[in-house]
C-alpha positions as CSV (number, residue, x, y, z in Angstrom):
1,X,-13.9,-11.9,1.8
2,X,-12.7,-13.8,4.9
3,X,-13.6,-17.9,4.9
4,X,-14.5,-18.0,1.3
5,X,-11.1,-20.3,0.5
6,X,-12.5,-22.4,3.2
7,X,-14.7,-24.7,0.9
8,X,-11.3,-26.8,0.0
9,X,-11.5,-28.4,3.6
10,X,-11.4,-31.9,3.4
11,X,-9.8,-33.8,6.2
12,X,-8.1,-37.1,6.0
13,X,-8.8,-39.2,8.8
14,X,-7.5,-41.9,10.7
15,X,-8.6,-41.9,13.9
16,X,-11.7,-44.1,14.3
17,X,-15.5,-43.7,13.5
18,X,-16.4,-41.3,15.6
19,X,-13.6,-38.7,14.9
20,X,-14.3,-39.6,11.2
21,X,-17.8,-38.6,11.6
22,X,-17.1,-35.3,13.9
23,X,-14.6,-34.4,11.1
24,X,-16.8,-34.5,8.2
25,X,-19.5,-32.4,10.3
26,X,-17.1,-30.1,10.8
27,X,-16.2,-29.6,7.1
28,X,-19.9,-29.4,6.4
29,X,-19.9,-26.6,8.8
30,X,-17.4,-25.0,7.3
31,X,-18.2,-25.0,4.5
32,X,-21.5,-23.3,4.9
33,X,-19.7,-20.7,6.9
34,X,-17.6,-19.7,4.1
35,X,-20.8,-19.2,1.4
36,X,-22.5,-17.1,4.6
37,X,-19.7,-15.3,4.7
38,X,-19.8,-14.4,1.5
39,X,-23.2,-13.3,1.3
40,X,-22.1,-11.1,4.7
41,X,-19.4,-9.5,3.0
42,X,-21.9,-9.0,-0.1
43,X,-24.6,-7.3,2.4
44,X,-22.5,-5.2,4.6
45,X,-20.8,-3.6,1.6
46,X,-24.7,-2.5,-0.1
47,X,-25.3,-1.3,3.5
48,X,-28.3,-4.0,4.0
49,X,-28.1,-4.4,7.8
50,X,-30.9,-5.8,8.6
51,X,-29.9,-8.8,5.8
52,X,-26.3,-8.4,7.0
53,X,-27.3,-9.1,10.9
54,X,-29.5,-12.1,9.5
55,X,-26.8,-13.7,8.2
56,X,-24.3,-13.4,11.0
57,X,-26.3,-15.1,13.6
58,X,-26.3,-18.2,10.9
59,X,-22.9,-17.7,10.3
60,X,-22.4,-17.6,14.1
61,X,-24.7,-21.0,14.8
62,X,-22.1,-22.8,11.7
63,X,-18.9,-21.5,13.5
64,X,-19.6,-22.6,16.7
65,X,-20.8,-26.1,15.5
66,X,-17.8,-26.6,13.9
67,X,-15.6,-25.6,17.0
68,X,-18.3,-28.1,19.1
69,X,-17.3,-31.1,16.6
70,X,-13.3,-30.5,16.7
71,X,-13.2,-30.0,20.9
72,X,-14.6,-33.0,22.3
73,X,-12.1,-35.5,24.3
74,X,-12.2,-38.1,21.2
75,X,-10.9,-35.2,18.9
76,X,-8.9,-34.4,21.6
77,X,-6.9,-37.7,21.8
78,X,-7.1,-37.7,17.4
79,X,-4.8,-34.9,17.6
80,X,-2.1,-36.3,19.6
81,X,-1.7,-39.4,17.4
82,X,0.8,-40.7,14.8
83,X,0.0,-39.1,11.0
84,X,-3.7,-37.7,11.6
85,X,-2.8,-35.4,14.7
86,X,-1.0,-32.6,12.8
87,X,-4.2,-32.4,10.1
88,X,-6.4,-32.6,13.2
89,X,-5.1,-30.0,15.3
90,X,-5.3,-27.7,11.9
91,X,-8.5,-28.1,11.2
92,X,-9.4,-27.5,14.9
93,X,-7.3,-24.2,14.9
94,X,-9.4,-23.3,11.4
95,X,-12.6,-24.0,13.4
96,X,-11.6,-21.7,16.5
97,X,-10.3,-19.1,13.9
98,X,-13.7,-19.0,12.3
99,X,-15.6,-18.8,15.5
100,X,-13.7,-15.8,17.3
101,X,-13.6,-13.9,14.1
102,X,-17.6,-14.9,13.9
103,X,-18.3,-14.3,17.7
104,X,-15.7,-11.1,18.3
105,X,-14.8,-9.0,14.7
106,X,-17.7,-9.3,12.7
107,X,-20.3,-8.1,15.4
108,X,-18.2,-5.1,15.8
109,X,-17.6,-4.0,12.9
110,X,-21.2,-4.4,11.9
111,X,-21.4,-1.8,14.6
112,X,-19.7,0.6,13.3
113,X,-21.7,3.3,11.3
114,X,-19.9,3.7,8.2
115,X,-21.0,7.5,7.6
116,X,-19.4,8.3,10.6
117,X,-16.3,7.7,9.3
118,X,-17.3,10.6,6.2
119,X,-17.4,14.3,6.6
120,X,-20.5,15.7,6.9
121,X,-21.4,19.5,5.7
122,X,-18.0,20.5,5.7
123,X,-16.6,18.4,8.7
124,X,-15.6,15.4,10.2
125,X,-17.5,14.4,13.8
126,X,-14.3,13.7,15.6
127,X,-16.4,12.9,18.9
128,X,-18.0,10.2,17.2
129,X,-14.9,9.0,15.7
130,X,-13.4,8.5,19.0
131,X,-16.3,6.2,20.0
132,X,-15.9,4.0,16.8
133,X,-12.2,3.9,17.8
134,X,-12.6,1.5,20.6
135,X,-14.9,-0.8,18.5
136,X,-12.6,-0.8,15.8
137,X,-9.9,-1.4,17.9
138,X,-11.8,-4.7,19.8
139,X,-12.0,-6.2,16.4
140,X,-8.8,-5.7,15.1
141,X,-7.6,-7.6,18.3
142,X,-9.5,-10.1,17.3
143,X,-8.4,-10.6,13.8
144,X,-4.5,-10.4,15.2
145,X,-5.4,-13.4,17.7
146,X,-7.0,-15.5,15.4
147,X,-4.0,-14.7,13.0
148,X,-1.4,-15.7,15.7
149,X,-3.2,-18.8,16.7
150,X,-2.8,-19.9,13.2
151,X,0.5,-18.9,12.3
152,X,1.5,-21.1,15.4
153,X,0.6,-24.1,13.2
154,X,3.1,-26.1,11.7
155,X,2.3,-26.7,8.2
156,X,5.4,-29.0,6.6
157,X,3.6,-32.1,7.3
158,X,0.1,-31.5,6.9
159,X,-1.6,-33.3,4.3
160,X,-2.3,-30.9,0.9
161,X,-5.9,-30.0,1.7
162,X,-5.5,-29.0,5.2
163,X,-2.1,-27.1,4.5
164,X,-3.8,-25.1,1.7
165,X,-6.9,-24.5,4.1
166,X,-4.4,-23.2,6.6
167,X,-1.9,-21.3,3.9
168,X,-5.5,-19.6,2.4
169,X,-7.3,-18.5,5.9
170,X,-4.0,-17.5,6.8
171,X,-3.8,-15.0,3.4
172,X,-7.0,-13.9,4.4
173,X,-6.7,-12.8,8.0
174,X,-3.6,-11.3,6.6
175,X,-5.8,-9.1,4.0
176,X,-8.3,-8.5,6.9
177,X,-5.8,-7.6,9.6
178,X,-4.7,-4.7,6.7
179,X,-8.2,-3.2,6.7
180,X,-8.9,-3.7,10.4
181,X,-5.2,-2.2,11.3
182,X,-5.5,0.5,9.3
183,X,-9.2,1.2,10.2
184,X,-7.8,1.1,14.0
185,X,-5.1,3.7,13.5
186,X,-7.3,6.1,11.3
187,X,-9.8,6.0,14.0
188,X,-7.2,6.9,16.6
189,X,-5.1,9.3,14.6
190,X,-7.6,11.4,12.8
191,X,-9.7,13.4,15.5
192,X,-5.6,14.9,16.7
193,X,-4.6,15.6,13.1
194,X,-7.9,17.1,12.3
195,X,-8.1,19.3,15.6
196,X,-9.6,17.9,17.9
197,X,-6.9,18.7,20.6
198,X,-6.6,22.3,19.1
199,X,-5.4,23.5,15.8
200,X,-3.3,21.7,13.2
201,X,-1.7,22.5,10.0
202,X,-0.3,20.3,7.0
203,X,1.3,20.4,3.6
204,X,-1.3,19.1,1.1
205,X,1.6,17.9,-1.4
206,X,0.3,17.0,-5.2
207,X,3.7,13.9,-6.2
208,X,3.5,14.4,-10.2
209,X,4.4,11.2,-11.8
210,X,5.2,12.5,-15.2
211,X,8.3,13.1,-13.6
212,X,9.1,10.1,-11.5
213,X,10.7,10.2,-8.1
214,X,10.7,7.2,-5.8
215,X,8.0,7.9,-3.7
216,X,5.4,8.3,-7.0
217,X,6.5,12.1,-8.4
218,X,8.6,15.3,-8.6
219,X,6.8,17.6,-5.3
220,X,5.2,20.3,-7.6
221,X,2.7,21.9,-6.0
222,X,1.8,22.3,-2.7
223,X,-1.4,23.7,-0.2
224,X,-1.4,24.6,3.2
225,X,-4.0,23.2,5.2
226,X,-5.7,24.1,8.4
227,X,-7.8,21.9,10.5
228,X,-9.8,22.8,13.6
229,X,-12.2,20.4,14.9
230,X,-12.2,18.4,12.3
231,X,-13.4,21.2,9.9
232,X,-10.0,21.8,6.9
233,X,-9.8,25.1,5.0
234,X,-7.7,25.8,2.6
235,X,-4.9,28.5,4.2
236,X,-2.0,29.2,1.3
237,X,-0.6,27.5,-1.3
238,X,2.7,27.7,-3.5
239,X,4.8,25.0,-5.3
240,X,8.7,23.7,-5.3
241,X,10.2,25.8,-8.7
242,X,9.2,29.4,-6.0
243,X,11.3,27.6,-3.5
244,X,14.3,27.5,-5.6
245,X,17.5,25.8,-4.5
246,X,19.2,26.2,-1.5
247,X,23.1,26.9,-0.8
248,X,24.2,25.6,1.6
249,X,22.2,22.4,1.1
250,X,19.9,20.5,3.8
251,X,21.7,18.0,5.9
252,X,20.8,14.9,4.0
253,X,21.6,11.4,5.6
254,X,24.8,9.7,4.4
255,X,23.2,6.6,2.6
256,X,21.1,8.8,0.5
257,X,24.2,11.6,0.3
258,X,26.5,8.7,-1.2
259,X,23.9,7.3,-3.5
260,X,22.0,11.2,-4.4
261,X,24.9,13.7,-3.4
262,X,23.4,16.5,-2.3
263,X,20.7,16.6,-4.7
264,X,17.9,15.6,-1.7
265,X,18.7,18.9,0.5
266,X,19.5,21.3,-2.6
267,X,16.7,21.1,-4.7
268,X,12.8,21.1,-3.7
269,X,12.2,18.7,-6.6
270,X,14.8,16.0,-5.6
271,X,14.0,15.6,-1.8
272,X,12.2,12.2,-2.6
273,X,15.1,10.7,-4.7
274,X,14.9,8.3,-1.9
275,X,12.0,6.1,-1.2
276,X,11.7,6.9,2.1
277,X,9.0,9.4,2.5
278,X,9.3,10.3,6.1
279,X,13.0,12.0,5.3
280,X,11.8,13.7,2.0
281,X,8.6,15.2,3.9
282,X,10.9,16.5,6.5
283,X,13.0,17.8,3.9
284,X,10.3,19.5,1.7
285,X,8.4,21.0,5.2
286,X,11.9,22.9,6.2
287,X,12.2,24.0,3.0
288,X,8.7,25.6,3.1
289,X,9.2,27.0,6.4
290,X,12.3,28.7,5.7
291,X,11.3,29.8,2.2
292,X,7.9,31.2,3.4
293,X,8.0,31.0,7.1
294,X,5.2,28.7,7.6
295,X,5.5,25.9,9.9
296,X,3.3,22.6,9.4
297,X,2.7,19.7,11.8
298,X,3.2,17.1,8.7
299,X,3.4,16.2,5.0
300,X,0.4,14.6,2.9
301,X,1.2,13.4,-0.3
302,X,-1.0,12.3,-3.2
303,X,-1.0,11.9,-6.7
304,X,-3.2,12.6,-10.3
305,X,-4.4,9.3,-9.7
306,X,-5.7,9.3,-6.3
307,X,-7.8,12.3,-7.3
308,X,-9.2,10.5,-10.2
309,X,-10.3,8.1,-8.0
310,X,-11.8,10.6,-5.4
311,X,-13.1,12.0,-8.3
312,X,-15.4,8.9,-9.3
313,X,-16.9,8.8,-6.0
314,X,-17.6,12.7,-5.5
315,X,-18.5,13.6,-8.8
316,X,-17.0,16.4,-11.1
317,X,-14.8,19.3,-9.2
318,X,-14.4,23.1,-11.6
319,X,-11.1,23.9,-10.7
320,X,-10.6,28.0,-11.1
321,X,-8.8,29.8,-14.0
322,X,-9.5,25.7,-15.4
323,X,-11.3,22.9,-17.1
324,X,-13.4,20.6,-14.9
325,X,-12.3,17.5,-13.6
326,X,-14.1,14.3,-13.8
327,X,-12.8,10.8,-12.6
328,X,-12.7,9.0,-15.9
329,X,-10.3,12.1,-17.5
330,X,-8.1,13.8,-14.6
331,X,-5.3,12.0,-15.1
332,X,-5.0,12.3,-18.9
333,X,-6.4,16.4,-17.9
334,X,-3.3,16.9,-15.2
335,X,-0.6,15.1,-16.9
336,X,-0.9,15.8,-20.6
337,X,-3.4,18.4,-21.5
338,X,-2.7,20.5,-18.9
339,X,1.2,20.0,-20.5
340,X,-0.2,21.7,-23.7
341,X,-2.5,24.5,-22.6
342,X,-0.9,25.8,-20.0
343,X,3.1,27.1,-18.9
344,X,4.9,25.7,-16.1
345,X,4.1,27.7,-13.7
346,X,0.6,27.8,-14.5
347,X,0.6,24.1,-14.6
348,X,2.0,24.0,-10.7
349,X,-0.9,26.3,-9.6
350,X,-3.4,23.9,-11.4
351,X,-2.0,21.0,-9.8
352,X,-2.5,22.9,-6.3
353,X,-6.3,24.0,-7.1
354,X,-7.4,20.9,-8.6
355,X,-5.9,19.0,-5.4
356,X,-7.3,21.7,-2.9
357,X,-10.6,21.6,-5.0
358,X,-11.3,17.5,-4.8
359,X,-10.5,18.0,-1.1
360,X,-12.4,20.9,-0.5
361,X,-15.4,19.1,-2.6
362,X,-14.9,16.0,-0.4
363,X,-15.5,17.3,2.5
364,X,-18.6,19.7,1.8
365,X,-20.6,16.9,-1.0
366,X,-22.9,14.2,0.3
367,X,-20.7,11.2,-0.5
368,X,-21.5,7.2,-0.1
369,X,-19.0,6.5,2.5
370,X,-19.0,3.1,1.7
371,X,-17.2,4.2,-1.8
372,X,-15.3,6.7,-0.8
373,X,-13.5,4.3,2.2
374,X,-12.9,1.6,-0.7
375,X,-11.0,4.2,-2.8
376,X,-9.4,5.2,-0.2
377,X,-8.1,1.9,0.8
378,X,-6.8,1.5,-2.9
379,X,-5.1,4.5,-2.9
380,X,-3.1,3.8,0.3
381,X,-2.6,-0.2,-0.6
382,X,-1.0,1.6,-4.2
383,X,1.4,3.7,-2.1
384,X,-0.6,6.8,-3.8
385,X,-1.1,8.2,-0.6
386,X,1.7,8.8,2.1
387,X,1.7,10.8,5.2
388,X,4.0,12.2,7.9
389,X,4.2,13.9,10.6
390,X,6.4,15.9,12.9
391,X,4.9,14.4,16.1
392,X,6.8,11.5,17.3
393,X,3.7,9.4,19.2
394,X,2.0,9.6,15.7
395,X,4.8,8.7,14.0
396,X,5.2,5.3,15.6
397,X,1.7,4.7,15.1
398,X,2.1,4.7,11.4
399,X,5.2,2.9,11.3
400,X,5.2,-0.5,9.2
401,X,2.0,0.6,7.0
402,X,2.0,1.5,3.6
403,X,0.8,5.0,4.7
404,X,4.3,5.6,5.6
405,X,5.9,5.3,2.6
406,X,8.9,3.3,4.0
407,X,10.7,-0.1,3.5
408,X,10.2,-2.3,6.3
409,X,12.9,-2.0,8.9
410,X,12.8,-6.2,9.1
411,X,11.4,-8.0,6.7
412,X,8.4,-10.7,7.6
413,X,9.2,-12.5,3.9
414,X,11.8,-10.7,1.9
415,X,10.8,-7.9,0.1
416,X,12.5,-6.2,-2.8
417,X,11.8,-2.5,-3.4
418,X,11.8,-1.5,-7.3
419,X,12.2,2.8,-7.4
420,X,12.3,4.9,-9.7
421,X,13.4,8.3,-10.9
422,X,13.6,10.4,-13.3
423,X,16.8,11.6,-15.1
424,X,15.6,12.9,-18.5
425,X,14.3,16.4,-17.1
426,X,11.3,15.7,-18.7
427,X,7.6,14.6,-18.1
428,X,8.0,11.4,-20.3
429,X,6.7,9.5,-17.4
430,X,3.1,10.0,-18.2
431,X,3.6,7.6,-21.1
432,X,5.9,4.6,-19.4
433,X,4.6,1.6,-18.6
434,X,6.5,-1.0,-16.3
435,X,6.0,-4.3,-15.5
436,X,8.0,-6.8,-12.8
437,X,8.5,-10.3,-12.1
438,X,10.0,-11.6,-9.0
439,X,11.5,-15.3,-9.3
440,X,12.5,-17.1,-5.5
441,X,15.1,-19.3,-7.0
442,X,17.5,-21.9,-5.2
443,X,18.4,-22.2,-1.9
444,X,22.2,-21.4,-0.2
445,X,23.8,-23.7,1.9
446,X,24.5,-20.8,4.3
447,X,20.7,-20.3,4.5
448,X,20.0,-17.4,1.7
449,X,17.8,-18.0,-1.1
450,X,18.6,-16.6,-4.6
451,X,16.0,-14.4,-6.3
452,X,15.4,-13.1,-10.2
453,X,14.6,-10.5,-10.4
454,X,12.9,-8.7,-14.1
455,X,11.8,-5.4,-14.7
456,X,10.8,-4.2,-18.4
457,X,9.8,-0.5,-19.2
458,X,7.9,0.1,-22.4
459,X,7.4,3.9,-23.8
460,X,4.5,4.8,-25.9
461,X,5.5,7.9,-26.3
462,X,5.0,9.6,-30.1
463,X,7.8,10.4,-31.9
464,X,7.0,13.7,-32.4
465,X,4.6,16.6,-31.4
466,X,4.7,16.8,-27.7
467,X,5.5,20.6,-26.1
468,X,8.8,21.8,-24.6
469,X,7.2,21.3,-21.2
470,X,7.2,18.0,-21.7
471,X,10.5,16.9,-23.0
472,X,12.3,19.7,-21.2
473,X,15.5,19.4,-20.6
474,X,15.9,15.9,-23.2
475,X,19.1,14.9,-20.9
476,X,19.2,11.3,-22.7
477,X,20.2,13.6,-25.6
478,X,16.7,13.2,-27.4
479,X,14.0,15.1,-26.6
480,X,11.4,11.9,-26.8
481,X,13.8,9.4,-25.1
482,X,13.2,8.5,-21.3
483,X,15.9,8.4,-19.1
484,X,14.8,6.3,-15.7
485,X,17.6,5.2,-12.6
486,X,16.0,1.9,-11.7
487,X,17.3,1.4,-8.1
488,X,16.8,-2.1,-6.9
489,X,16.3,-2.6,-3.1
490,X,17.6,-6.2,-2.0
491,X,15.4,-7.8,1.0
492,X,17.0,-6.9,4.4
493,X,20.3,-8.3,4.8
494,X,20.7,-9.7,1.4
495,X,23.2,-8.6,-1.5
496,X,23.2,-7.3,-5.4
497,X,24.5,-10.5,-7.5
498,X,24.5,-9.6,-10.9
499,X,22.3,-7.1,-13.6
500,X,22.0,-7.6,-16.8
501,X,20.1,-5.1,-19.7
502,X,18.6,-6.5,-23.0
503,X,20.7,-9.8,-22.0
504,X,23.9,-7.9,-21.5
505,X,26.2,-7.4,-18.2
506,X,25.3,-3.7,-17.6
507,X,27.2,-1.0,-14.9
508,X,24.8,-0.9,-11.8
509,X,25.7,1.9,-9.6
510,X,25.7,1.0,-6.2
511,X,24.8,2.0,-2.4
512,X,23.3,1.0,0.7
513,X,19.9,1.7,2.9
514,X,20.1,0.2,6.4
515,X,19.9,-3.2,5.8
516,X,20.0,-3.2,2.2
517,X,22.7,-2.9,-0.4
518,X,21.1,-0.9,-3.0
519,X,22.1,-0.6,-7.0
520,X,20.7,1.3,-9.4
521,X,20.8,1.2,-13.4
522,X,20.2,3.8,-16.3
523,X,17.2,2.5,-18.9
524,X,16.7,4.6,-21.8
525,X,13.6,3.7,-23.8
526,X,12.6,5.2,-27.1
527,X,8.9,5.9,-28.6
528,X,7.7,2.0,-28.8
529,X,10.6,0.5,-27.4
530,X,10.6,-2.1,-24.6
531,X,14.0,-2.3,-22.4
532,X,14.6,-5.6,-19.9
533,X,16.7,-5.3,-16.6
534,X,17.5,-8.5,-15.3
535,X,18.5,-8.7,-11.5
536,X,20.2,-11.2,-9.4
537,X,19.6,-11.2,-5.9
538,X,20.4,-12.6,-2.4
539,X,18.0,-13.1,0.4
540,X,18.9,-12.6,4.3
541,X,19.3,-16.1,6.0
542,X,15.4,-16.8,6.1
543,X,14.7,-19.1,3.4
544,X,11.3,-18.3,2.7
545,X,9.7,-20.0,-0.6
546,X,8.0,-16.2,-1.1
547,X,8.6,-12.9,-1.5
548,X,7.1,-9.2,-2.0
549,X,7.7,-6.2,-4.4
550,X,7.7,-2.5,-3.0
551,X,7.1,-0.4,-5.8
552,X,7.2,2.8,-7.0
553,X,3.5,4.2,-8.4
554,X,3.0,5.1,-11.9
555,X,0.2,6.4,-14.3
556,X,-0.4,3.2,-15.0
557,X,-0.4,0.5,-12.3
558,X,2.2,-1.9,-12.8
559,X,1.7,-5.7,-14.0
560,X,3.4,-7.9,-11.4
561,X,4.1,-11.5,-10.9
562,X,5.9,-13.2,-7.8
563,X,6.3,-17.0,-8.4
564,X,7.4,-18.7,-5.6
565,X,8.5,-22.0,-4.3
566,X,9.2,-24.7,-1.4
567,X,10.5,-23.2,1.5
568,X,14.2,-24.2,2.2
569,X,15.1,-26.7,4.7
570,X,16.4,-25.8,7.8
């Protein structure tokens, strides 16, 4: 929760009695801001608000006495001397932070009645929706401001306390800004894409990562989906192996033609070789249309995991002509029983039910909303959930979230993207588990910054007994042996140094996207074998002392680690 790292605050001053004393009641207040906010965050999230507004007008009465103790005229003049200014202008820009998030977010989004944000008896109040849209809106201005007011502050010379004060509010506006960004652009996009403007139609795609593909999974199944005034029904439903392959291919861009050939716009099951989702949705929706002559407004994607999840908020879903799924066994039900019980093509049309069945169950059951928005949060922060659609306008307002399923055009800090596909022709993938560590390493002297990069992939796969369906085609050469392309993404602008496997100099094939060269290796992991790719890479010219990882979803979430360090001088 916002303001809880604030209990580190402890300024060092210089400045005199008075702005000694003022500073020391403003850390008090602070401090007891950050403990209220806790409690808030604690109260707003078991829906006591009565409690909840309780506690914001004390929280309010300690913000605005710490913003009264850092702007009188003797602070004032603190800030604009030798040593202490810098520390005292922080903590005064910490102060006003706390204040406008206390006086301007958190009232409005108290506001905001979490069940309307739930359907309801089938469907989703899209009137109401609309109204929260302009509260949620008002406070995630708020949130950006008080981010931008502190990103404004210099932090080099800052004594530690205040410059990890700073470094942590900033982290947490950061986290907040997510949820009030996101919340802002669901409120504005859903009551179009749910009908409220007339009719819409989408692809309800189920991304099976038994099979990996960049994005999460192989497109097996698919539903179409109608929504009208923000009621869905279920309108037809097929999957990728009855839209066969096409000859002549799809026009494919040349980045992912020289790096995929032709694979993208010839096969239904390849379109998201790339990461980017937004080119394999338009891909897979032209292949429905001309296949089965049905034209959709967008692409949603999901996986066996994000139903699972659903699943523990809504309760058990019977899926027809199948078993029941429950949140603690759909995964393990969609990606290995199924495997043995059923044939492929029976397995695709499970996929589609079970998919069509949570989302059919979610929108008619009684759900807390509360719940269901928190796993729906993790689902899109995972990348398990990706949408697109064919409208330009909505497009751009999805742009830059992890709803998009895209690298960032720019990078903010440089970001590595680790992807991953499948090249066994199996559905090994259900029993890989990956795990990466990203190392920011020396600086350049023509600005870049050198980064280590370590992915390791362990199988625990047995060594015998699995069906046909699952080690299918066994293109490693044995049928329990996974074959995975790792393509590493270097951050925009940077370059692919070196890559090493098991400790040894290994061929890295190699490509670009936009900004980014791209190279991609072949690990091959037996039943209980580990394998280590090692990665050198280059930053652009920005010499930031941290980094993020993009990552492909699995089964089982990765294990990640970023260790950073000192920025680089300039």
């Amino acid at each position: 929760m916002l303001l809880v790292g604030l209990v580190v605050v402890s300024v060092l001053l210089t400045a005199g009695g008075w702005v000694t004393l003022r500073g020391w009641q403003a850390r008090s207040h602070l401090v007891n801001a950050a403990g209220l906010a806790k409690d808030l965050s604690a109260q707003v999230l078991a829906g006591d608000v009565d409690r909840a507004q309780r506690t914001l007008s004390a929280l309010q009465q300690q913000a605005t006495a710490a913003r009264g103790a850092t702007g009188d005229p003797v602070w004032w003049l603190g800030q604009r001397t030798p040593y202490a200014g810098d520390d005292l202008t922080a903590v005064r820009q910490i102060s006003v932070a706390v204040d406008d998030l206390a006086r301007q977010a958190f009232p409005t989004l108290l506001r905001v009645d979490l069940a309307s944000l739930v359907p309801k008896q089938g469907r989703l109040d899209v009137n109401r929706l609309r109204e929260v849209s302009a509260e949620v809106s008002r406070a995630d201005q708020a949130v950006r401001s008080s981010s931008e007011r502190l990103r404004a502050v210099a932090t080099g010379g800052l004594v530690a306390q205040v410059r990890d004060a700073v470094t942590a509010l900033r982290a947490e506006l950061d986290q907040l800004g997510d949820l009030t960004s996101a919340a802002d652009r669901g409120a504005r996009l859903l009551p179009p894409l749910l009908g409220a403007d007339g009719p819409r139609s989408f692809l309800l795609v189920s991304q099976n990562p038994a099979e990996l593909r960049a994005t999460g999974g192989m497109f097996g199944a698919y539903a179409v989906l109608r929504a009208d005034s923000g009621r869905v029904r279920l309108a037809g439903q097929g999957d990728s192996s009855r839209l066969r392959f096409f000859d002549p291919p799809l026009k494919v861009g040349p980045e992912a033609r020289r790096l995929w050939s032709d694979l993208p716009g010839r096969y239904p099951a390849d379109v998201n070789l790339s990461p980017d989702f937004p080119a394999a949705a338009a891909l897979y929706r032209e292949m429905v249309r001309r296949r089965t002559g049905t034209t959709v407004d967008g692409v949603l994607a999901v996986d066996p995991v994000v139903l699972s999840y659903l699943l523990g908020v809504i309760g058990p879903v019977t899926v027809p002509d199948g078993p029941t799924l429950a949140g603690s066994t759909a995964v393990r039900t969609l990606l290995s029983d199924s495997y043995r019980d059923l044939d492929t093509y029976a397995q695709d049309t499970f996929f589609a039910r079970a998919a069509v069945g949570v989302f059919n169950a979610l929108f008619t059951k009684t759900v807390d909303p509360k719940a269901l928005l928190t796993v729906i949060r993790r689902s899109i922060q995972e990348r398990r959930i990706l949408f697109w659609s064919v409208r330009s306008d909505e497009q751009r307002a999805l742009a830059g979230t992890r709803l998009a399923g895209q690298l960032p055009e720019k990078d903010t800090v440089p970001t590595v993207g680790v992807f991953l596909n499948d090249g066994s022709g199996a559905k090994l993938g259900y029993y890989l588990r990956f795990s990466a560590t990203l190392t920011v390493g020396a600086c350049q002297p023509d600005g870049r910054r050198e980064l280590r990069l370590r992915v390791t992939v362990r199988s625990t796969a047995p060594r015998s007994g699995l069906s046909e369906s699952v080690t299918g085609l066994a293109l490693s050469g044995d049928k329990y042996t996974a074959r995975t392309f790792v393509s590493v993404h270097t951050p925009s602008g940077g370059a692919v140094l070196t890559g090493r496997l098991d400790g040894r100099d290994t061929a890295m094939g190699g490509g670009t996207d936009r900004r980014r060269q791209v190279a991609v290796a072949n690990v091959e992991v037996g039943p209980g074998q580990t394998r280590t790719l090692d990665v050198t890479l280059l930053t652009g010219q920005n010499g930031a002392g941290t980094a993020d990882l993009v990552l492909t979803p699995t089964v089982t979430p990765w294990t990640t680690q970023i260790v950073t360090a000192p920025r680089c001088e300039q």
